[in-house]
Kinemage of the C-alpha trace (Angstrom):
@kinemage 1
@onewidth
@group {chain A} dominant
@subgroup {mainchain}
@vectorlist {calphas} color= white
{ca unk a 1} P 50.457 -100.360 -52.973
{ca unk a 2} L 53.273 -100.229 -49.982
{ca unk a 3} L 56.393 -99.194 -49.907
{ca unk a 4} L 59.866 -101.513 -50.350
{ca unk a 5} L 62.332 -102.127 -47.922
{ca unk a 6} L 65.505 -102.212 -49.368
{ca unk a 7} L 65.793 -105.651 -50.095
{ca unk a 8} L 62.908 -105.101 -52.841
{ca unk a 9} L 59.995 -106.373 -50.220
{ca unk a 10} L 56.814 -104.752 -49.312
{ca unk a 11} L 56.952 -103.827 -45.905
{ca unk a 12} L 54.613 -105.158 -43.354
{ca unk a 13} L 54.279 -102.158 -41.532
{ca unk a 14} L 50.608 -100.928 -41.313
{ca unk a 15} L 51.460 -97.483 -42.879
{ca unk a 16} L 51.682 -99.414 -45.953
{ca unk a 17} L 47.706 -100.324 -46.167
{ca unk a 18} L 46.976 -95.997 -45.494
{ca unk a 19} L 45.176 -94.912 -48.666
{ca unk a 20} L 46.876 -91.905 -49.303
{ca unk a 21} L 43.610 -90.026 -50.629
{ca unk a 22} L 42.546 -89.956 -47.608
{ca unk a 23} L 45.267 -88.259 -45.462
{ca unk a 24} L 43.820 -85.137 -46.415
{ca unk a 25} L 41.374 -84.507 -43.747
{ca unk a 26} L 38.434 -83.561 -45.328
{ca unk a 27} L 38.289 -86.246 -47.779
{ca unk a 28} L 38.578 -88.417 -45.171
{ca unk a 29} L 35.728 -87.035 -43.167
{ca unk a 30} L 33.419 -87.286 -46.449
{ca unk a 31} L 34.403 -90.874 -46.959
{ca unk a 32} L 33.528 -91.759 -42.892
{ca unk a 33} L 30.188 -89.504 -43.127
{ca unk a 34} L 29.261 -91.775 -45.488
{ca unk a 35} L 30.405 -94.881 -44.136
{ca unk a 36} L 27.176 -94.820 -42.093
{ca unk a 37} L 24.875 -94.557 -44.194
{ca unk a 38} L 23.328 -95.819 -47.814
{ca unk a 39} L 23.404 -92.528 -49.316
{ca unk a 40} L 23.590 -88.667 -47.844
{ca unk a 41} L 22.755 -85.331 -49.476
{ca unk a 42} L 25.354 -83.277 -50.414
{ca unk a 43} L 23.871 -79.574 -48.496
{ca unk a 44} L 23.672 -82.569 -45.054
{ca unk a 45} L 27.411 -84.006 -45.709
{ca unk a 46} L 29.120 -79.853 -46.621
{ca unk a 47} L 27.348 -79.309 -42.705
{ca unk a 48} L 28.515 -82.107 -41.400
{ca unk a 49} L 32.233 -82.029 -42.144
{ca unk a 50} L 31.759 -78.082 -42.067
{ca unk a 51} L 33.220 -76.963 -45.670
{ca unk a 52} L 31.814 -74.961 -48.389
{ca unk a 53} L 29.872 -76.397 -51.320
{ca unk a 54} L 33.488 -75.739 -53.428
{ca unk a 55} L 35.596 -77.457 -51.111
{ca unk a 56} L 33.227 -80.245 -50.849
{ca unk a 57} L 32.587 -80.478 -54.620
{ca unk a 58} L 36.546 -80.544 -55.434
{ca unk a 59} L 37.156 -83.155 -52.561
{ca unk a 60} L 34.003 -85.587 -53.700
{ca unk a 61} L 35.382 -84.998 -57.148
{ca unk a 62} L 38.659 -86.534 -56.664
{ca unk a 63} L 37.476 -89.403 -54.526
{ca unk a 64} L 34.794 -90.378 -57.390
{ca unk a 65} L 37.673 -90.284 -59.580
{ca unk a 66} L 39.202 -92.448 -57.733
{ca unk a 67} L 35.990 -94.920 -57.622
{ca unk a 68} L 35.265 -94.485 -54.229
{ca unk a 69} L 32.493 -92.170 -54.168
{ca unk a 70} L 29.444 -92.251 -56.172
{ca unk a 71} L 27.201 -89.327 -56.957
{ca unk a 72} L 23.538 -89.475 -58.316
{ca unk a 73} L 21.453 -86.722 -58.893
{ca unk a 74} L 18.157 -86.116 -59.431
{ca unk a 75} L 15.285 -83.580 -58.337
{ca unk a 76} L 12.782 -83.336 -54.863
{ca unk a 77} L 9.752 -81.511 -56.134
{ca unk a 78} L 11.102 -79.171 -58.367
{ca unk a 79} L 14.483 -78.273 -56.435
{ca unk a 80} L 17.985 -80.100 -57.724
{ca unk a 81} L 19.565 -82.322 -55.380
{ca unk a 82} L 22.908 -84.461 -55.320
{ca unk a 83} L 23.240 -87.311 -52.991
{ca unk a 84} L 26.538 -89.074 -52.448
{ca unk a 85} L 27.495 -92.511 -51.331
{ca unk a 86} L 30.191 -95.091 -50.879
{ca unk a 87} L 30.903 -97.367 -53.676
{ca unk a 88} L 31.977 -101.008 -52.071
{ca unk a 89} L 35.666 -100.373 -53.062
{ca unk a 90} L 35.128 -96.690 -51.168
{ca unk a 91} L 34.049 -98.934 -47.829
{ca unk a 92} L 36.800 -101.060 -48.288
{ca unk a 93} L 39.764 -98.483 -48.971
{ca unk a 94} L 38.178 -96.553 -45.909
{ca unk a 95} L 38.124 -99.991 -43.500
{ca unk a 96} L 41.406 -100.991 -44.705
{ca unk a 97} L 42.491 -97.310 -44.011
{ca unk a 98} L 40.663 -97.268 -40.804
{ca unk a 99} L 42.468 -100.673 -39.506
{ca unk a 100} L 46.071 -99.462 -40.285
{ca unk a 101} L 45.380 -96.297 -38.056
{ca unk a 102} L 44.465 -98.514 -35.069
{ca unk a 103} L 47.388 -101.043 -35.707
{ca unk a 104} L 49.470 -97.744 -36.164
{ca unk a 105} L 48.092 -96.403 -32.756
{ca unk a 106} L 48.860 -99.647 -31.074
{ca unk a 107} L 52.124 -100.044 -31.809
């Protein structure tokens, strides 16, 4: 997953635990909307991180390729609706992501 130093090691700088999927920022805003919660509508999570229904829908597609984002639909009342949550490897790319920013930060 990291990097090698030269010598053929991984190196133990924090950078190397970054998820790369998720240094684009609005992928990484989907993944910590949902970090909070069980599940979230898709119309609720486009407001939140403030994209359009494309952007969102090309962003959640790439991290459920990647496993990290699940994505159910179904109907309420007659009207088509898509809710999207974390899978548990999502939550723990995005915590492991998460800690290497702080330790980054730090110093």
């Amino acid at each position: 997953m990291g990097e090698e130093t030269p010598a053929g090691q991984r190196g133990s700088h924090p950078r190397h635990a970054l998820a790369p999927l998720l240094n684009a920022p609005v992928r990484l805003s989907v993944v910590a909307a949902l970090a909070s919660v069980a599940k979230a509508e898709f119309g609720f999570v486009r407001d939140l991180v403030e994209v359009t229904d494309s952007v969102l829908s090309k962003q959640v597609s790439a991290l459920e390729e990647a496993g990290w984002v699940a994505v159910d639909k179904g109907r309420v009342g007659r009207r088509p609706r898509t809710w999207l949550s974390l899978t548990a490897e999502g939550r723990a790319v995005y915590e492991r992501h998460l800690a290497a920013l702080r330790a980054i930060a730090a110093g």
